[in-house]
Structures are given as structure tokens and as C-alpha cells.
C-alpha positions in Angstrom: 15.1 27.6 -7.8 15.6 24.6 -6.0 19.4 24.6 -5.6 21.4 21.6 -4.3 21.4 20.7 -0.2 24.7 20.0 1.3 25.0 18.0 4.5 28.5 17.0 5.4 29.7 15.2 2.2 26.5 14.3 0.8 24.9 16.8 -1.7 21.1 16.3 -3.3 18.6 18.6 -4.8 15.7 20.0 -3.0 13.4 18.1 -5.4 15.1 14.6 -4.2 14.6 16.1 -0.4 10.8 16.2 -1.0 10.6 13.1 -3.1 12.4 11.4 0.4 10.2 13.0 3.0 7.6 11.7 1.0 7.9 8.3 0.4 9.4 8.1 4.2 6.4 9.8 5.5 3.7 7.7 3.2 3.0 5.4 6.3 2.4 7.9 9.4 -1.3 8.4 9.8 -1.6 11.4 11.4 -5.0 12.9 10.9 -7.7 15.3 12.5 -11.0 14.4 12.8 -13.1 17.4 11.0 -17.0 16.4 11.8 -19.1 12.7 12.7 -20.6 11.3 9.0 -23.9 10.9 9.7 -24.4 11.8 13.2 -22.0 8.7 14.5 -19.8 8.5 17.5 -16.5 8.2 16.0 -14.8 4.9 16.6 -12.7 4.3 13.1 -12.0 6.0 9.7 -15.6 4.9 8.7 -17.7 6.9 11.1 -16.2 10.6 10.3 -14.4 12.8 8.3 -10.7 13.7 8.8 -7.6 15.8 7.5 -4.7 13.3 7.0 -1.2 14.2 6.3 -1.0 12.6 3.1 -3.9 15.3 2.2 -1.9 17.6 2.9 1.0 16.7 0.9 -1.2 17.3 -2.4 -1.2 21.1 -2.9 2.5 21.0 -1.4 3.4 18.5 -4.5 1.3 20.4 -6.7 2.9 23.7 -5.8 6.1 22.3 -6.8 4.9 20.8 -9.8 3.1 23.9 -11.4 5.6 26.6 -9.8 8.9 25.2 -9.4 9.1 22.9 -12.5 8.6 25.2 -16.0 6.8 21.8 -18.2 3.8 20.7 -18.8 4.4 18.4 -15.8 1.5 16.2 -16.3 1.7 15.9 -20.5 3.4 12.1 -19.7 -0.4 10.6 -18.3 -2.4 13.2 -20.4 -1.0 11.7 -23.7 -1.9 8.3 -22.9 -5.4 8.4 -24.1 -6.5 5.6 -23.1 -5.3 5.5 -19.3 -6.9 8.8 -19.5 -10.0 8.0 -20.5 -10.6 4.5 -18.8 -9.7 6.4 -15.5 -12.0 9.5 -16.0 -15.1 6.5 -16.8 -13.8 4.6 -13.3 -14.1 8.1 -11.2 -17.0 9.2 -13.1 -19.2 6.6 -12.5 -17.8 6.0 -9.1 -19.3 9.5 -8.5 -22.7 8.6 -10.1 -22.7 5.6 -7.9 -23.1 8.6 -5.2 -26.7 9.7 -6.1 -27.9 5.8 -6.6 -26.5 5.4 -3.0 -28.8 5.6 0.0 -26.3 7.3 2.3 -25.5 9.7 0.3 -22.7 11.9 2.9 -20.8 8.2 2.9 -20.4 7.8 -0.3 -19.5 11.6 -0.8 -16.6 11.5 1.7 -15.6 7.8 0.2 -15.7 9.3 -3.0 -13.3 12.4 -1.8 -10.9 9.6 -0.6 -10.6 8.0 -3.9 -10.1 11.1 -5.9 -7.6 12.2 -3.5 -5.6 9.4 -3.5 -5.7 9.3 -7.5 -4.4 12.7 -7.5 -1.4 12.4 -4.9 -0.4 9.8 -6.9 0.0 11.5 -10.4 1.0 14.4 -8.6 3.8 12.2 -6.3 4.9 10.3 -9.4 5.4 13.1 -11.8 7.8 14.3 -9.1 9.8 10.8 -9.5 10.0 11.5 -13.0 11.7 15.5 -12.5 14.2 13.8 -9.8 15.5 10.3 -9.1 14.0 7.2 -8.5 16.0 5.5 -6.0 15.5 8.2 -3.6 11.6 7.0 -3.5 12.8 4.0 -3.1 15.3 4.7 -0.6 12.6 6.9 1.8 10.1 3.9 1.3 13.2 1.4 2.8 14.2 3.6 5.8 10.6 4.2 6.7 10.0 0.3 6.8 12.9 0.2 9.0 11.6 2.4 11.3 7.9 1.4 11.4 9.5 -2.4 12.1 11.7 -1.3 15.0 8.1 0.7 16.1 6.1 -2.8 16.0 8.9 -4.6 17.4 8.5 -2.3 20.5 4.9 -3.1 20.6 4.8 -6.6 20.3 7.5 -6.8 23.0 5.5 -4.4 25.5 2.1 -5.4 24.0 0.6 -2.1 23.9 0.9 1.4 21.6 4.6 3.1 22.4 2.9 7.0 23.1 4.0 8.5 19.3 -0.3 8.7 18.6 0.5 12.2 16.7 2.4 10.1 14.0 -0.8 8.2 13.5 -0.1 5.6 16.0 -3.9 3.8 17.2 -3.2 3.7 21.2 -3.9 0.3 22.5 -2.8 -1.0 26.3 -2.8 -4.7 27.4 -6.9 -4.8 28.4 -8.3 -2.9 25.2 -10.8 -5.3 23.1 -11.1 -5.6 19.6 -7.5 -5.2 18.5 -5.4 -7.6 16.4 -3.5 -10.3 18.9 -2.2 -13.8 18.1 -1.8 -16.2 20.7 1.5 -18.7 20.5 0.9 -21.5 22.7 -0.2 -20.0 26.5 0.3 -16.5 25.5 -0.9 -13.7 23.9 0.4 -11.3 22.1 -0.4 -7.7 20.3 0.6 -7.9 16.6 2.9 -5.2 15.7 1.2 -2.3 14.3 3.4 0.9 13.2 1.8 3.8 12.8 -1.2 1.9 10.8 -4.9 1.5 11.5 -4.1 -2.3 11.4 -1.3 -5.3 11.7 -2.4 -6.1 7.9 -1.8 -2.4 6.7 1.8 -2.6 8.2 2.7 -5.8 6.2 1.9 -4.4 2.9 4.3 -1.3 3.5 6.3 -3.5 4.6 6.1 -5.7 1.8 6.9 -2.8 -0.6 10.2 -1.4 1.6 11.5 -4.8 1.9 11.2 -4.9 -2.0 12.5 -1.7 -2.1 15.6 -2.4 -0.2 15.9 -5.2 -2.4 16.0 -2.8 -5.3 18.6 -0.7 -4.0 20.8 -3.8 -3.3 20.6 -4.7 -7.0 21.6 -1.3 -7.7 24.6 -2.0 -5.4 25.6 -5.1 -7.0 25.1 -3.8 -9.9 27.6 -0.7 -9.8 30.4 -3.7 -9.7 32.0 -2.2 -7.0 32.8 -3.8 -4.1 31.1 -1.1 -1.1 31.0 -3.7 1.6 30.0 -1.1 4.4 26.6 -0.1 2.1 25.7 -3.9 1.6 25.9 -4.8 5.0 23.9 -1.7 5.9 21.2 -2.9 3.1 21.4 -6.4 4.4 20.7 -5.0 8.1 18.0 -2.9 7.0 16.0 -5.8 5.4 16.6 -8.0 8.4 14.8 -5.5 10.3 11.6 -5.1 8.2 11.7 -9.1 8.1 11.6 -9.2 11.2 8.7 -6.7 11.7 6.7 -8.3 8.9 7.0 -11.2 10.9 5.6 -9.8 13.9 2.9 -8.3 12.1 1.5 -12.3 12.3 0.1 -11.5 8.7 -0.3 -14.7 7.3 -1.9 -12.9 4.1 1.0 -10.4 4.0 3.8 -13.1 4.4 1.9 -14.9 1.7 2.3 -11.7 -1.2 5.6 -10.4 0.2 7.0 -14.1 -0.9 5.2 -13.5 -4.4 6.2 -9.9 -4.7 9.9 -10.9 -3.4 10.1 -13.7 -6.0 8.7 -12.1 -8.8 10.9 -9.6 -8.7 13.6 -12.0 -8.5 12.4 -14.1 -11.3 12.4 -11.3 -13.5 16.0 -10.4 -12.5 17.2 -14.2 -12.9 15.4 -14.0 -16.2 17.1 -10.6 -17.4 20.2 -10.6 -19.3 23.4 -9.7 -17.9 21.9 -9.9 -14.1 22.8 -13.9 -13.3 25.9 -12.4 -11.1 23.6 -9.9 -9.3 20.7 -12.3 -8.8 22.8 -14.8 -7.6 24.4 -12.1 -4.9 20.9 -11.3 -3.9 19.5 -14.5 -3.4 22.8 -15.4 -1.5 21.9 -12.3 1.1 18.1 -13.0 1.4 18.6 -16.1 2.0 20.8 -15.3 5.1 18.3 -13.0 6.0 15.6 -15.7 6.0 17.5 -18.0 8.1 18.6 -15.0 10.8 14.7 -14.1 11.2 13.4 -17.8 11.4 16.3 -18.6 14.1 15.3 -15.8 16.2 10.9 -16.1 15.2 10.9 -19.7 14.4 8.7 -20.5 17.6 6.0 -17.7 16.6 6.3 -18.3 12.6 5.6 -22.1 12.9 2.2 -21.8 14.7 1.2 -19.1 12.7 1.6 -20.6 9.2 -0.8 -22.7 8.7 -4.7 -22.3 7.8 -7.6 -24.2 9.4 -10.5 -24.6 8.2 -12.8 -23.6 11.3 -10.7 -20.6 12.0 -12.9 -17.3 12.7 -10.9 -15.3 10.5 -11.4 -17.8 7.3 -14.6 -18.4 8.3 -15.1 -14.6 8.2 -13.6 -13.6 4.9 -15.9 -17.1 3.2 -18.7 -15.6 4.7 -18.0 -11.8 3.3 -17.1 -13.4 -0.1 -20.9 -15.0 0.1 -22.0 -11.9 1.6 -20.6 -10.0 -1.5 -21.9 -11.9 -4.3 -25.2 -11.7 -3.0 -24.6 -7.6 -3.3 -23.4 -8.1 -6.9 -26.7 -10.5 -7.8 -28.9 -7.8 -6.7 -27.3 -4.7 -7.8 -24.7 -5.2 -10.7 -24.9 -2.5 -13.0 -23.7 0.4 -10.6 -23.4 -1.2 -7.1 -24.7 0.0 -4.3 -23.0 3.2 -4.1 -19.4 3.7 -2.9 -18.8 3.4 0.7 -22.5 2.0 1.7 -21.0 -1.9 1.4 -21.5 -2.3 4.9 -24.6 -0.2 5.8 -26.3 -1.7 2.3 -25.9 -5.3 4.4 -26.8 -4.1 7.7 -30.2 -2.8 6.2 -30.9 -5.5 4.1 -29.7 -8.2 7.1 -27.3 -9.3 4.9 -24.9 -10.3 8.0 -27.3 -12.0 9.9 -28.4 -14.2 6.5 -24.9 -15.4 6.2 -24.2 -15.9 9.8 -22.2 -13.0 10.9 -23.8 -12.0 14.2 -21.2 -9.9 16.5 -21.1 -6.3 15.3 -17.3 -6.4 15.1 -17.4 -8.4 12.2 -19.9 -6.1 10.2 -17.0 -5.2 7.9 -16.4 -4.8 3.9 -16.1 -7.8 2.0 -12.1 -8.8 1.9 -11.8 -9.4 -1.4 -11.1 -5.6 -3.3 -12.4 -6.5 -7.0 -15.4 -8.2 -5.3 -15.8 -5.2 -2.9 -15.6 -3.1 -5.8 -18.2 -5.0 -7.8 -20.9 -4.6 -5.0 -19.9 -0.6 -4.8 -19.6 0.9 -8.2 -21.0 -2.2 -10.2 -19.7 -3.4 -13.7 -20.3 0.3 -14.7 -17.4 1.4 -12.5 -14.7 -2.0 -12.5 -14.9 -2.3 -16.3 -13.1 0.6 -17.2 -10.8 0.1 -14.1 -9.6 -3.3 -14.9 -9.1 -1.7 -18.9 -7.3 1.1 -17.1 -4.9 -1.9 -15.3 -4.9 -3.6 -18.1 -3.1 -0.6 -20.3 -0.9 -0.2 -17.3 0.1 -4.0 -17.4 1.0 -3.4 -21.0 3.2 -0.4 -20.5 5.1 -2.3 -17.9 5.6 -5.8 -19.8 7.4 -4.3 -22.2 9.7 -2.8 -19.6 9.9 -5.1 -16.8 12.9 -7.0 -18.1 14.8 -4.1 -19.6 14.5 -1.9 -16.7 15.3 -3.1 -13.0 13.1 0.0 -12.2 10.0 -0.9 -13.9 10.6 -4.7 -12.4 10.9 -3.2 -8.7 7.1 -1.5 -8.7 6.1 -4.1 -11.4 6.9 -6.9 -8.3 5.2 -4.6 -5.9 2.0 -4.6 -7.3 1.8 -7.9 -7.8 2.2 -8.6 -4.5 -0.4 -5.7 -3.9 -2.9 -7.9 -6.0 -2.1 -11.0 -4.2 -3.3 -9.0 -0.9 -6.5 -7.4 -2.5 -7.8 -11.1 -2.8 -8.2 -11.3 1.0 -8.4 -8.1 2.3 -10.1 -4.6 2.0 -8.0 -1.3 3.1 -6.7 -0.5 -0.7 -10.6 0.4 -1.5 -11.7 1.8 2.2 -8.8 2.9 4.4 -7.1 5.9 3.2 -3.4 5.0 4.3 -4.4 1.8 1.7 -5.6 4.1 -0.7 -2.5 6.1 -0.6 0.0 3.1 -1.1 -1.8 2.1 -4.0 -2.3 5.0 -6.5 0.9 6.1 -5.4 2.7 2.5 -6.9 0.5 2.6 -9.5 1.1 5.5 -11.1 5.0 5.1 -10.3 4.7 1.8 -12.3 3.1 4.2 -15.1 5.9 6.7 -14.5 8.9 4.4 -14.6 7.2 2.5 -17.9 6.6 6.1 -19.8 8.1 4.8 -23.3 9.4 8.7 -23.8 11.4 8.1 -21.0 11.9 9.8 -17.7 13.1 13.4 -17.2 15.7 14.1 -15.0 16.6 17.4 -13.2 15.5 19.7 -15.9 17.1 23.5 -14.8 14.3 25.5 -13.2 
């Protein structure tokens, strides 16, 4: 039932055609608002309910799954007991935080979010497993080249570039409250995409220029010499370096760099791979040196950390603000979602000297925003449930290039929960993650990985 596609001289199944779409279309943000939560005028994700696209994908994915593929599709997570169970113990009690919470319509929609995104990304990943890898890999790469040429544009214009449908937030040159950097005398907007925020952008990017670094060891590693798909690969990560770097994400540079070198530590490290490795490093590094001759003058100012600046003020403040939270609820939290409005009532903000309402925000620091949500109750059988998943992969990582790519990815993903929030609270963060989580599990399935079973 889902015969091959033929375009020109390239043939591919209509399973790899969905798996593409996808991956390419897990950035765009385009959503409709459904109803205000709690009687609020709507002025972010936070203040109303909304249909996003990537809801939208899950009965598409799970139509194919259940009707197209004849398997028990999802045997590969419901063997592993205890992923199974350690997850059901996180959602559960991420639920009962619900009824402990004292807004109870927030936590209910946050609560939605989470399950949702836990579900597109079994359902997403157990498409990986019936089709072909790369091709998630390759629709992650494209996308990050076109959501860098998209920032690009609006840090050169310094305003939104009119695609709003696609998710795009619409910002001119006099709208407040939007991230800018200034570089000596001037100031500019911080390149976007199609993402609620500059910091959002630089973790998809951070897993498409990983990505693209996969499918260049995949090149290299075919041992022949396909000059016109290495350059192409080379040109593609020069672009999303380039709109990582305008993203003026100091925390997103930061994990890129530690995603980027783990991944090439475990390749240096794998047997067999010196040659490849070596060929890699050789092209990233001419990649570095083409971005920094063109961005040196806005990388420079940029990548450094004072101690008196607003923003590290902010998140010091948040991580105080957050361990108070903990101290006074730590069995079950405060109920997921109600973070913010659990300080606001309690003056929480004001006690820790947060006094402009634009910087009433989560704590930036996932594990501890977690903590002061769902409690030890909800983060002890989450970290057991990454811990398993760590397991799987170690014993993979160094056999498999695969495992190593979304291994590498997550890492850097951890590096970036440290100091920010969206991977708990914004659903396009939410999405990226259980999707790359449950590809990690995928990819480190020790029955291996089925491939274009006959429908």
C-alpha cells in the first residue's frame, strides 16, 4: 500500500516521504488559538489554548502506523519494561500534580502538552524504525537550512519577513520585548525562524547542524569520492552556522560545541572511523573559519559573560527563585504549569528581586523547573526512565554512528536545559525533545531496526 515515489531519477517509498515532511516540518509553529486559559488576554503560548501543527501530525502518524504497517508497531517500547513503567509513573503523577495544583485549567492544558508530545514521539520514531533513518536526518538538515536563510533575512531587515502562517512571531523595528543584541552603536533583532524565540532556533539548529554532520560521515564513509554531495553538505552546514550565529545564543553556541564534539569524540574514538573523522574535522573546521571571517565582529562581543548582565542576573535569580519552590513543596510540586503563577501569588519575584513583569518567567533551569512542578514524585521516575535510555544507547554509541548522532544531540539538549526552559513549557521545545528521545530509544533497540517490511 505505500508504493514507491518517483521524481525524475530519484525513487523513495511513501513511508520515507512522511518520515521527511516530518522531520522538515518539526520547526514551523503554526498554530490556532482555540479559547483564553483562564479568562487572559492572549499574549504568548502561556495564556491560551491552541491547535499546532505538530498536533496534528499525531493521528496522521498513528493512521499510518495502525493501518498501513501490519505489526504490532509499538511492541519495541512496550517490551522494555522498565522504560515503560518509569514513564507511565512520570505522566501519572505529573497528572496528580493537576488536582494538588491551584490553577487547575493550567496545569490541565500543560499536562495535554506533555502527553502529546510523549506520544508524537513514539508514534514519529516507530515510523523511523519501518523506513530509513537518514531521511529524518536529512529533513531535520534541510529544514535548518531554510529556517537559517529565514533568520538571516531578519536580522538583516530587523523585523519578521510576512511567512506568520508558518509559525513565524511578527515583530517590526519599534516592537518591545523581543530578543535584540546590540554590537557596539547598534542594535540588532536576533534571528528567529519560525520559533517563539532566538534560543528555540539554536537548539534546532543545534540538532540539523549535527545532523548534516551525520550525513557527511555517511558520505565519507561510503568511500567514494561524490565531490558534488560533499560540497553541497559542506554548504548546507555553513548556512545553519551561520544562522546559529545570528541567533546571538550564547547558551546555544555553548551545547552546539558539546553536542558537535561529542559526537566527534565518539567517532575519533570508534574503530575503523580515524579516516572519516579526520575528513570531517578537516570540513568543520573550514566551516568555522568561513563563519567567524564573515561574523567575527558580532561573535566577539557576544562571547563573553559578565557578571552584572540582566540576563545572568535573571536566570541566578530564577535558580534562587526555584529552590525556594522545591523547599516548600517537594513531594509533588506545585502542580504542572502553575511555576509562575505559584510565585506571583506567593511574591516569590518580588522576594528575589525580580520586579518588571516581563521577567515573571519559569525558572531556566528544566530539572529544577521540573522539581518545583511535579516534585520528587514526578522527576524520580523520569531521571530512572533517562537513565535506562542512557544505558540502551552506551552500549551502542560506538558501534553504531546512528545511535552516536542522537546520542550527541541530546547531550547537547542537556547542556541547554541547564539554562533555559522551553523543553518543559513551550510546545515546539516539547516536540524536539520526545521526538530525539525516543529516536535515541529507536536507533538503540538491541532487536534491531526493521526496515520496509511489505505492507
Amino acid at each position: 500500500m505505500l508504493e514507491n515515489i518517483r521524481i525524475g531519477k530519484f525513487s523513495f517509498s511513501a513511508r520515507e516521504a512522511l518520515v521527511f515532511l516530518f522531520f522538515f516540518a518539526l520547526p514551523l509553529g503554526t498554530k490556532k488559538f482555540l479559547f483564553p486559559l483562564e479568562g487572559r488576554g492572549i499574549t504568548s503560548e502561556a495564556d491560551g489554548v491552541f491547535l499546532f501543527l505538530n498536533d496534528i501530525w499525531i493521528p496522521i502518524l498513528g493512521i499510518v502506523l495502525f493501518a498501513l504497517i501490519r505489526k504490532k508497531v509499538l511492541s519495541w517500547i512496550l517490551e522494555k519494561k522498565i522504560v515503560v513503567i518509569s514513564l507511565s509513573f512520570f505522566l501519572l503523577i505529573a497528572l496528580f500534580s493537576v488536582f494538588v495544583s491551584s490553577h487547575t485549567g493550567v496545569s490541565i492544558y500543560a499536562f495535554v502538552r506533555l502527553l502529546l508530545g510523549v506520544l508524537l514521539g513514539i508514534f514519529a520514531c516507530t515510523l523511523v524504525r519501518h523506513s530509513d533513518h537518514c531521511i529524518a536526518a536529512l529533513g531535520v538538515f534541510v529544514s535548518g537550512i531554510i529556517q537559517s536563510i529565514v533568520g538571516m533575512v531578519q536580522f538583516a531587515t530587523g523585523k519578521s519577513i510576512g511567512i506568520r502562517y508558518l509559525g513565524e512571531v511578527v515583530v517590526n523595528e519599534t516592537t518591545q520585548y523581543v530578543a535584540r543584541t546590540s554590537v557596539g552603536d547598534a542594535l540588532f533583532l536576533r534571528a528567529y525562524g519560525t520559533m517563539q524565540h532566538a534560543n528555540i532556533l539554536a537548539a534546532f539548529l543545534l540538532i540539523a547542524f549535527v545532523s548534516g554532520t551525520f550525513l557527511l560521515v555517511k558520505n565519507f564513509a561510503d568511500g567514494k569520492k561524490n565531490y558534488k554531495k560533499t560540497t553541497l553538505l559542506a554548504g548546507g552546514l555553513f548556512i545553519i552556522a551561520c544562522g546559529l550565529t545570528l541567533t546571538f545564543s550564547r547558551s546555544g553556541w555553548i551545547a552546539s560545541a558539546i553536542a558537535l564534539a561529542a559526537f566527534v569524540g565518539i567517532l575519533i574514538s570508534s574503530s575503523g572511523k580515524k579516516v572519516v573523522a579526520l575528513k570531517v574535522v578537516t570540513v568543520l573546521f573550514f566551516v568555522a573559519v568561513a563563519v567567524y571571517s564573515i561574523f567575527g565582529w558580532a561573535i566577539l562581543p557576544r562571547a563573553s559573560f559578565e557578571k552584572d548582565e540582566p540576563s545572568v542576573e535573571l536566570r541566578v535569580d530564577y535558580l534562587y527563585l526555584g529552590k525556594e519552590i522545591v523547599r516548600e513543596n517537594p513531594i509533588v510540586g506545585v502542580g504542572i504549569g502553575n511555576e509562575i503563577l505559584y510565585a506571583k501569588e506567593h511574591g516569590l519575584y518580588g522576594a528575589f528581586g525580580i520586579m518588571r513583569q516581563q521577567d515573571y518567567q519559569p525558572v531556566h533551569n528544566m530539572p529544577l523547573l521540573m522539581l518545583s512542578e511535579i516534585g520528587f514524585a514526578g522527576s524520580v521516575p523520569f531521571g530512572i526512565f533517562l537513565a535506562v535510555l542512557l544505558s540502551y544507547a552506551l552500549r551502542n554509541v560506538r558501534k553504531d554512528i546512528s545511535v552516536a548522532w542522537v546520542f550527541s544531540m541530546l547531550v547537547g539538549f542537556f547542556a541547554f536545559s541547564l539554562v533555559d526552559h522551553f523543553f518543559w513549557t513551550m510546545q515546539s521545545g516539547i516536540a524536539m525533545f520526545w521526538v530525539f528521545v525516543f529516536l535515541l530509544l529507536a536507533l538503540s533497540d538491541k532487536h534491531g531496526r526493521v526496515k520496509h517490511e511489505p505492507s
